[in-house]
C-alpha angles and dihedrals in degrees: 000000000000091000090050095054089048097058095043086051081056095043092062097043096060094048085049094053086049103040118120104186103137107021091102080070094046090050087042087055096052099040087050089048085049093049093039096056082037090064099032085058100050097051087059082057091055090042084059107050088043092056090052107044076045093048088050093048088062092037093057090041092057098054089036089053089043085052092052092043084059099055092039106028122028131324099198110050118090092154115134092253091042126120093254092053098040096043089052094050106046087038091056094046096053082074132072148229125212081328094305127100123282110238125218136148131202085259087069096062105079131167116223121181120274124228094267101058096262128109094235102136136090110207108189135194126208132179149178125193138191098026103174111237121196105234106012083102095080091057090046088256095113089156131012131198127234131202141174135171135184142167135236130199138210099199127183101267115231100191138024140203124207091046132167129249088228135077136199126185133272123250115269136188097269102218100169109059104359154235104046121252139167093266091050114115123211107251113168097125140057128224087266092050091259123138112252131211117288089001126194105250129201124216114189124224109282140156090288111022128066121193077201145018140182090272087076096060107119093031102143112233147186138225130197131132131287120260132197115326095317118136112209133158093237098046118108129201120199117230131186119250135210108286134030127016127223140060092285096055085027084061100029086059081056103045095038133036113263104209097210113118114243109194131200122281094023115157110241116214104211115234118245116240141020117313099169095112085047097052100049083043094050093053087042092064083047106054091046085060091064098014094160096056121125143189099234107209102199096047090037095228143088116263117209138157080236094063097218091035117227083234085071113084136156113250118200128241121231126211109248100192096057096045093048093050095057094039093058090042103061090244123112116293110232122202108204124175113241097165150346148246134195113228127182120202114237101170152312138261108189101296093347120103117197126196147139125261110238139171121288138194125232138179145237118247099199087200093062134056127290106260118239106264089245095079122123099227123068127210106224112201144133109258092170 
């Protein structure tokens, strides 16, 4: 009997010491804290990589924003209370990383030199540090930090789109009866092609010389048609663009945005006949589509629901020297683009049209020559 109750007390013993009952929760435990940390971690990954692409929107906003302060604004300043800075800087705080607040100081809005020589772009920096994690601190990386940077450029456009089937010369050095104004009127050849004394000469945008700068914007203006051989800054003469033929295409070019790209120095065919009535109708129909917009003299722009208004176009700057030498000798006057200029159309007065000149936005055509850094117009774009 006493041999009987031993070996049962080892028998379950034994089965004690073997027993697995249980172990599938232990394995189910592990596994979970595994998964958990798995996924814990993994969200951090994904915290990471949130707060960067976040950190280089503002990034590219800010430089963006401190481009576009240079063509509307003021090209010149890069002080720290300057528009560029201070566009930058605002621009890049209205976004957010990881929900805080992005950080960036003036020091952070600098200016490195562009391709072409100028200082015409705006590099800006932007951070944000401590940002908690959730289980960094297991690792002993409880917070990390996040920064971005990129650069902007205003470069000189060499090409537009939306323009106008009219063209008006560009500004000269007005030698004969100076200074230049909008009533001058382009005199360099006699009526046998000859130079005449103190004769207007033209100088064409280069990469230091501007035939207009930012100081110009809000100039009034006037447009009419052109008359006779006159040269006048405020004489237009009509010209056929790429497309259709004919009033109707000739006024729908001026009341809507053609998309072709025109580049600089295009050669532009004058239309035959008389497209006054077209002209004045075409603007009209421009004009109906922002009716409310307004050049606001204080804050030197146009103010519109729109934000860049439709009554603002480029026009296209002929080149006066060329048309008025082959006008005087007896060969076909050619009228070629050397440069741009915004307007913005403020009102009418019969066949009249009255405006301010105002700064304008080009692009870069890739296929065609860089444009001389004297143009009117600027390129804004991320190059880094």
């Amino acid at each position: 009997m006493l041999v009987h109750h031993a070996t049962g007390l080892r028998v379950r013993a034994a089965r004690r010491l073997f027993d697995e009952t249980g172990m599938s929760l232990v394995f189910v435990s592990v596994g979970f804290m595994a998964f958990f940390a798995a996924t814990t971690l993994a969200i951090d990954v994904g915290l990471f990589m949130t707060a960067r692409t976040q950190a280089q929107s503002a990034a590219d906003a800010g430089a963006l924003a401190g481009a576009t302060a240079f063509v509307y604004e003021s090209f010149d300043d890069r002080t720290v209370g300057g528009p560029a800075v201070q566009s930058a800087i605002n621009t890049a705080k209205r976004n957010r990383i990881v929900g805080g607040p992005v950080e960036i100081n003036p020091a952070d809005v600098t200016f490195p030199v562009g391709s072409g020589g100028q200082f015409d772009r705006v590099q800006v920096w932007v951070r944000r540090n401590s940002i908690p994690t959730l289980i960094g601190d297991l690792f002993n990386i409880p917070t990390f930090d996040t920064t971005a940077t990129a650069t902007a450029e205003a470069a000189p456009a060499n090409a537009m789109t939306c323009v106008k089937p009219f063209t008006i010369p560009d500004k000269w050095v007005e030698n004969k009866t100076p200074p230049w104004t909008i009533d001058s009127t382009f005199d360099r050849y006699d009526n046998k092609g000859a130079i005449i004394p103190n004769a207007d000469v033209y100088i064409p945008p280069s990469a230091t010389y501007k035939t207009w700068t930012a100081a110009d914007a809000g100039t009034r203006f006037i447009l009419r048609a052109g008359t006779g051989n006159n040269i006048e800054p405020t004489f237009y003469y009509s010209w056929k663009m790429p497309g259709d033929i004919g009033g109707d295409y000739y006024r729908d070019n001026i009341a809507n945005c053609n998309p072709t790209v025109i580049p600089v120095g295009v050669t532009m065919t004058q239309e035959p006949g008389a497209m006054e009535g077209p002209t004045i109708d075409g603007l009209r129909d421009l004009v109906a589509k922002d009716p409310t917009a307004r050049w606001d003299d204080y804050q030197k722009k146009v103010i519109s629901d729109f934000g860049q208004s439709p009554r603002v176009f480029p026009i296209p700057l002929y080149d006066p020297d060329l048309y008025q030498n082959g006008k005087q000798n007896g060969r076909t006057a050619t009228l070629i683009s050397r440069n741009w200029l915004g307007f913005f159309v403020e009102g009418f007065n019969g066949n009249e049209v009255y405006g301010r000149l105002v700064p304008i936005t080009g692009v870069i055509d890739t296929s065609l020559p860089l444009a001389p850094d004297g143009v009117y117009p600027r390129a804004i774009r991320l190059v880094k």
